[in-house]
ZABAMAR-676264 format. One record per residue (C-alpha): x, y, z; residue number from 1; chain; residue in one letter. Coordinates in pm, 1 decimal. Layout:
PT         x         y         z  num  cadena  residuo
PT         X         Y         Z  NUM       A        a
...
END
This chain:
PT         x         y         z  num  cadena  residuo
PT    -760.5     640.7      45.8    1       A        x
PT    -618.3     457.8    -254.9    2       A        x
PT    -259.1     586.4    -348.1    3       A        x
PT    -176.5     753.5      27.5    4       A        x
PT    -150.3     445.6     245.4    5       A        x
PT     225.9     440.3     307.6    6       A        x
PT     154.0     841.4     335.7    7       A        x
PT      35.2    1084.3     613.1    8       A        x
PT    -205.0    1362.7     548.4    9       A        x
PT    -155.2    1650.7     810.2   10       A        x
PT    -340.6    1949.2     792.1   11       A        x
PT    -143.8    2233.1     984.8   12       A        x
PT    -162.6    2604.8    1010.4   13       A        x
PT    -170.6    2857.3    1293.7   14       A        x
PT    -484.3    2838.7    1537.1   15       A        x
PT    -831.0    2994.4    1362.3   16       A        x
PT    -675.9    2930.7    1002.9   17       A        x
PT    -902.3    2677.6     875.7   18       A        x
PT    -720.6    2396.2     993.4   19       A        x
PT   -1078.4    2216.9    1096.3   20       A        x
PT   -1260.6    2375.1     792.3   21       A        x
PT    -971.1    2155.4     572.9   22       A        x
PT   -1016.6    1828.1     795.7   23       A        x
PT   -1396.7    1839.3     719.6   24       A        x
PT   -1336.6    1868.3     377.6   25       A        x
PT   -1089.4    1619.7     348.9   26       A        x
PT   -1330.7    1383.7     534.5   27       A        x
PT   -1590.9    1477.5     343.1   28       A        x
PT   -1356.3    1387.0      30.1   29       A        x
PT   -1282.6     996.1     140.8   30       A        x
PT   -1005.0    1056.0     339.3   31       A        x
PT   -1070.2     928.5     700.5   32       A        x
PT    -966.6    1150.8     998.6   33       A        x
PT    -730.4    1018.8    1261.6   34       A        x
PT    -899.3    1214.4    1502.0   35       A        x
PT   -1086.7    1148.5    1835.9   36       A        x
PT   -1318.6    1413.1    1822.5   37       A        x
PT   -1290.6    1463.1    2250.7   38       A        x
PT   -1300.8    1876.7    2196.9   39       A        x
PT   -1685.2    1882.1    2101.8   40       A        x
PT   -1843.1    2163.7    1826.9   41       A        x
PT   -1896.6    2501.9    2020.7   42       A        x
PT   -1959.4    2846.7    1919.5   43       A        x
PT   -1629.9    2888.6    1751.0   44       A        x
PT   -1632.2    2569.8    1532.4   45       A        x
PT   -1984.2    2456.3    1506.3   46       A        x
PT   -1905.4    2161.0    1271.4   47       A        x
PT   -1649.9    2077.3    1505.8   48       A        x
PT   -1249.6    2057.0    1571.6   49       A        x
PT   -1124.1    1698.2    1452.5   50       A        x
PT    -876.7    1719.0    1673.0   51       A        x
PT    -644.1    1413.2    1787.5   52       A        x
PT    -568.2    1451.6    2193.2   53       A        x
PT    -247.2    1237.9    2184.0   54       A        x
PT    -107.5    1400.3    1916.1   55       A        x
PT       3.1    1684.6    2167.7   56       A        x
PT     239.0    1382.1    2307.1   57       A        x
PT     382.8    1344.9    1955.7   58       A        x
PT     746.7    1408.7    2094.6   59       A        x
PT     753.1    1170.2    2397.3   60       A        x
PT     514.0     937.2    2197.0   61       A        x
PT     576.6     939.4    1849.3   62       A        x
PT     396.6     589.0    1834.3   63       A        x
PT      53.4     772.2    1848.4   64       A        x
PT     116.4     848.8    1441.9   65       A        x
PT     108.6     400.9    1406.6   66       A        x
PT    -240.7     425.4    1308.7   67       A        x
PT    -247.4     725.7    1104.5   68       A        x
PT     -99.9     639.1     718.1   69       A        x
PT    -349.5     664.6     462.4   70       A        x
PT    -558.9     909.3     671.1   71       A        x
PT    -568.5    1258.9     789.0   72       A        x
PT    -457.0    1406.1    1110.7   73       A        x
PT    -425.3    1802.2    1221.3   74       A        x
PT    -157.7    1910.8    1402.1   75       A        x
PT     -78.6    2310.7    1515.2   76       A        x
PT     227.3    2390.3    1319.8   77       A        x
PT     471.9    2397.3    1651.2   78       A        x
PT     408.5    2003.3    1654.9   79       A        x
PT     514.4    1963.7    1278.7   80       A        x
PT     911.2    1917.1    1432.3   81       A        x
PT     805.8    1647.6    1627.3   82       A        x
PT     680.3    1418.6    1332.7   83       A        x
PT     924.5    1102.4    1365.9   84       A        x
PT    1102.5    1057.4    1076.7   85       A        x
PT     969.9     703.2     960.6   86       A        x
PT     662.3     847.7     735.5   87       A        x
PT     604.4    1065.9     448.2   88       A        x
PT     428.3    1318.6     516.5   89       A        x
PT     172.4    1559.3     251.0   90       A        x
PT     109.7    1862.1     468.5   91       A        x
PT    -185.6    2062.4     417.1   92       A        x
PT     -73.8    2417.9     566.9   93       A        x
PT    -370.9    2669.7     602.3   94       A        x
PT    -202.5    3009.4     579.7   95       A        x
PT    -458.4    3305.1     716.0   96       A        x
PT    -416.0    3675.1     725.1   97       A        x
PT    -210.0    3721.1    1083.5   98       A        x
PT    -521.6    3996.8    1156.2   99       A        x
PT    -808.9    3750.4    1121.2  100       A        x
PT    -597.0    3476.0    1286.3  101       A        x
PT    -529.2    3712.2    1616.0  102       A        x
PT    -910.8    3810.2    1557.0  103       A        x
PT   -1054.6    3542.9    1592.9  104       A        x
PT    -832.6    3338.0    1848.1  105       A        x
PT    -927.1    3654.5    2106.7  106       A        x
PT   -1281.2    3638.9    2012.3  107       A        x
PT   -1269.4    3294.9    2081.7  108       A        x
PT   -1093.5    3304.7    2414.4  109       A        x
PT   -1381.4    3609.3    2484.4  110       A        x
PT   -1608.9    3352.1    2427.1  111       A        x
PT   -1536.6    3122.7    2667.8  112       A        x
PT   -1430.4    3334.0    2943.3  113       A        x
PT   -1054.8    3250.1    2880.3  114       A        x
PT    -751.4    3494.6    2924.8  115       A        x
PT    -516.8    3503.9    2678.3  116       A        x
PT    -207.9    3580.7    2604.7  117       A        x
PT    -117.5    3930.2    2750.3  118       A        x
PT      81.5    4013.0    2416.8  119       A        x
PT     -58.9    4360.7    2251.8  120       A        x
PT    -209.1    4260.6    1906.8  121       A        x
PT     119.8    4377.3    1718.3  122       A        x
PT     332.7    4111.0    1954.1  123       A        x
PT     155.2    3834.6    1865.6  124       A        x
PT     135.1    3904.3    1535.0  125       A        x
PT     503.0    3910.1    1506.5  126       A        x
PT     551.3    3578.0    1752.9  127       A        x
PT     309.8    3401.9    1477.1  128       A        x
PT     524.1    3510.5    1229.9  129       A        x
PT     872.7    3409.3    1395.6  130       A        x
PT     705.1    3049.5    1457.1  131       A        x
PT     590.6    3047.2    1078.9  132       A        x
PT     927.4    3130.6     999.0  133       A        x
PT    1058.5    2874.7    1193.7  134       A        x
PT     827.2    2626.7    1086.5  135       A        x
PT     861.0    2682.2     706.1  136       A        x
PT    1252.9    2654.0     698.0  137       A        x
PT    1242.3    2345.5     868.2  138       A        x
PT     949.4    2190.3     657.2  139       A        x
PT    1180.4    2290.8     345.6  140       A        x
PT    1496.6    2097.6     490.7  141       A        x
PT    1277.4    1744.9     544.8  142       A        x
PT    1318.3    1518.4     241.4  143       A        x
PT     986.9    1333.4     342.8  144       A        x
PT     762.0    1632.6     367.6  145       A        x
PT     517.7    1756.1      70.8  146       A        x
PT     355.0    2102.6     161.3  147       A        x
PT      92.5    2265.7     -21.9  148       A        x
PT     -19.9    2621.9     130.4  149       A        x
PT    -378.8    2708.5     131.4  150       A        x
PT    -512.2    3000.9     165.2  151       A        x
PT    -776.1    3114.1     413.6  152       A        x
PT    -909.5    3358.3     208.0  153       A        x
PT    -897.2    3191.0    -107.1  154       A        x
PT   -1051.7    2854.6      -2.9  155       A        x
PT   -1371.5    3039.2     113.3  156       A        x
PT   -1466.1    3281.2    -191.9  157       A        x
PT   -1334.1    3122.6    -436.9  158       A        x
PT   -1304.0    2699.2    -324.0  159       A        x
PT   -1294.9    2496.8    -675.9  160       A        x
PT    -949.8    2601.6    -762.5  161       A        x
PT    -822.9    2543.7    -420.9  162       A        x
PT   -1000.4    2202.5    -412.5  163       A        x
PT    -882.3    2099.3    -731.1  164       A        x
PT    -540.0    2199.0    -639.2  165       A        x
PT    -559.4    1992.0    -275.0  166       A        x
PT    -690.5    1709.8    -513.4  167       A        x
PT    -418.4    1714.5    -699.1  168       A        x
PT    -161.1    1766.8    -454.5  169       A        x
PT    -325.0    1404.5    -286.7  170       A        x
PT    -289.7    1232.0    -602.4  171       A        x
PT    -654.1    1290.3    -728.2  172       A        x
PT    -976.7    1060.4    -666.4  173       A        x
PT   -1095.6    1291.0    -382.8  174       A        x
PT   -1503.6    1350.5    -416.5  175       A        x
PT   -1411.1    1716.8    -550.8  176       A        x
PT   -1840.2    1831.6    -515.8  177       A        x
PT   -1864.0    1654.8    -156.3  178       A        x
PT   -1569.7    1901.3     -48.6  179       A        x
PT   -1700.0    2212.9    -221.6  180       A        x
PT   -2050.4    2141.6     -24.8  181       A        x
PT   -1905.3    2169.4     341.1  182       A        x
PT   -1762.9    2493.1     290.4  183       A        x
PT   -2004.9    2772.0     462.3  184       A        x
PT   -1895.4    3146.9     369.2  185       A        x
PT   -2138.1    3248.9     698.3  186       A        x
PT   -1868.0    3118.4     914.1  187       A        x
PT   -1556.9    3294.4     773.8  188       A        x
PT   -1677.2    3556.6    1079.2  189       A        x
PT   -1354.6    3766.6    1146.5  190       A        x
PT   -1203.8    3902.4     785.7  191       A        x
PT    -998.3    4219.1     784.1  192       A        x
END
């Protein structure tokens, strides 16, 4: 997209927090994923994950970003410290109430006959919000990061001022309408 091609586009966030949700809409507003699209739609993201496999490499590998300026990527917010220095970076952060997020990653993992973790609801809560933590200190210490926080919530009931804003944060020219279109209240399924 015109005015981002020396420039990365990450959308981040905890698991469940809209992280695909924003790649679809970015997509959907002229930005091209950097994505590979091996996890296929299920269940739990029926218009799929737009997730990049290699990107879990990112710290051995940090040559899998060489494709990825002037288009979007997602990355969980523990790989964020392993973004090589030699980019900018405008981070899309999806921030979700810690309830919904631990809601819906355990309905998830219900779904598909996984275990996970053996933390009480509480713990987990409270290990998400130590890696936030973590995660936001560091973001504010890198000179070549932009981060705009997006809220879960917000972008569902409410999307045209969180669009607008995410258009403006990208330096504007994003289809706006195309974006607002691929939201889908119906699938915002675990809200406390």
């Amino acid at each position: 997209m015109k005015g981002l091609e020396n420039t990365i586009v990450v959308v981040s966030g905890l698991p469940r927090s809209g992280t695909s949700l924003m790649m679809q809409m970015l997509e959907a507003g002229g930005i091209a994923p950097f994505a590979d699209f091996q996890r296929v739609a299920d269940d739990d993201n029926p218009k799929g994950y737009y997730e990049l496999e290699a990107i879990k490499q990112l710290k051995t590998d940090p040559g899998v970003l060489k494709e990825a300026p002037g288009k979007v990527v997602k990355a969980i917010h523990m790989l964020l410290a392993d973004l090589p220095d030699d980019y900018q970076y405008k981070i899309v952060f999806m921030r979700r109430a810690l309830d919904e997020v631990v809601a819906s990653q355990r309905k998830m993992l219900d779904r598909s006959g996984k275990r996970g973790a053996a933390l009480q609801e509480a713990a987990l809560k409270k290990v998400f919000q130590g890696q936030l933590d973590k995660v936001d200190a560091w973001l504010k210490s890198k000179p070549n990061i932009q981060v705009l926080d997006v809220q879960h919530r917000a972008l569902i009931l409410e999307p045209g001022p969180v669009i607008q804003a995410v258009d403006t944060f990208l330096g504007g020219g994003l289809d706006t309408q195309a974006m607002a279109v691929v939201v889908d209240p119906s699938l915002y399924r675990n809200r406390v």
